[in-house]
C-alpha positions in Angstrom: 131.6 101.5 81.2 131.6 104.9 82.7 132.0 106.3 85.7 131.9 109.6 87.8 132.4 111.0 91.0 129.9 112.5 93.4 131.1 115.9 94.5 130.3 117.3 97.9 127.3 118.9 96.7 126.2 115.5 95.5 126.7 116.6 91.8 128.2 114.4 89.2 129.5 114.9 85.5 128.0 112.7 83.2 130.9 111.5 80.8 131.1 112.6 77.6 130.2 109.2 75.8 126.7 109.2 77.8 125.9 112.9 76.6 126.6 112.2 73.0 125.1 108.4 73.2 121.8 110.0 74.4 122.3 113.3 72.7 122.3 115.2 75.6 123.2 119.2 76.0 122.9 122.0 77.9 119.5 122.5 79.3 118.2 119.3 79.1 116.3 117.1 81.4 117.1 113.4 82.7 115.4 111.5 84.9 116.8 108.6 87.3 114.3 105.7 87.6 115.3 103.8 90.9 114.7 99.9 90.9 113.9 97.6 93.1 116.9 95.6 92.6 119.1 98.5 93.4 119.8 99.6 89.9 119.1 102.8 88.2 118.4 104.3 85.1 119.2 107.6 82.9 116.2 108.3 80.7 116.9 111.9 78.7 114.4 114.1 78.2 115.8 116.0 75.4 113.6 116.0 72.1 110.7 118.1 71.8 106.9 116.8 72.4 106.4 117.4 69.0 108.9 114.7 68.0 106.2 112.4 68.9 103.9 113.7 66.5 102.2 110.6 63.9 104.2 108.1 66.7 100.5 106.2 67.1 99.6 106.3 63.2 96.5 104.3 62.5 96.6 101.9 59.7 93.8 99.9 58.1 90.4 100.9 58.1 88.3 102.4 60.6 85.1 100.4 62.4 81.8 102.0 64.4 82.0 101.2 67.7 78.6 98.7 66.8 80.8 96.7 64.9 83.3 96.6 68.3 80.5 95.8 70.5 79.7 92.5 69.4 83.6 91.2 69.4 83.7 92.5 73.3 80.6 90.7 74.3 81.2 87.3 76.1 80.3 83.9 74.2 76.9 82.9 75.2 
């Protein structure tokens, strides 16, 4: 576990095992998500949105939306 201290400015370092276990460098972005059970977490925003590129690729053939229709429909 790490830790760090708040300066008076309400700054904190973020150890050195953090920034190279989430890659982080100078510039980047993080964001603290604040839980309802008091806990928070780190997410880095540090790659590119072009990283994310072919992320959803579609596999299998595609269907017309009248061959979706009739699987949406309720039983009769």
């Amino acid at each position: 576990m790490s830790e760090s201290t708040i300066t008076s400015k309400g700054q904190i370092t973020i150890p050195k095992a953090v920034r190279e276990a989430l890659h982080l460098d100078v510039g980047d972005t993080v964001y603290f998500d604040l839980r309802p059970d008091g806990t928070v977490v780190l997410m880095a925003r540090n790659a590119p949105v072009e990283s994310l590129f072919g992320l959803l690729k579609r596999t299998g053939t595609p269907i017309a939306i009248e061959e979706m229709n009739p699987a949406s429909l309720p039983d009769e």
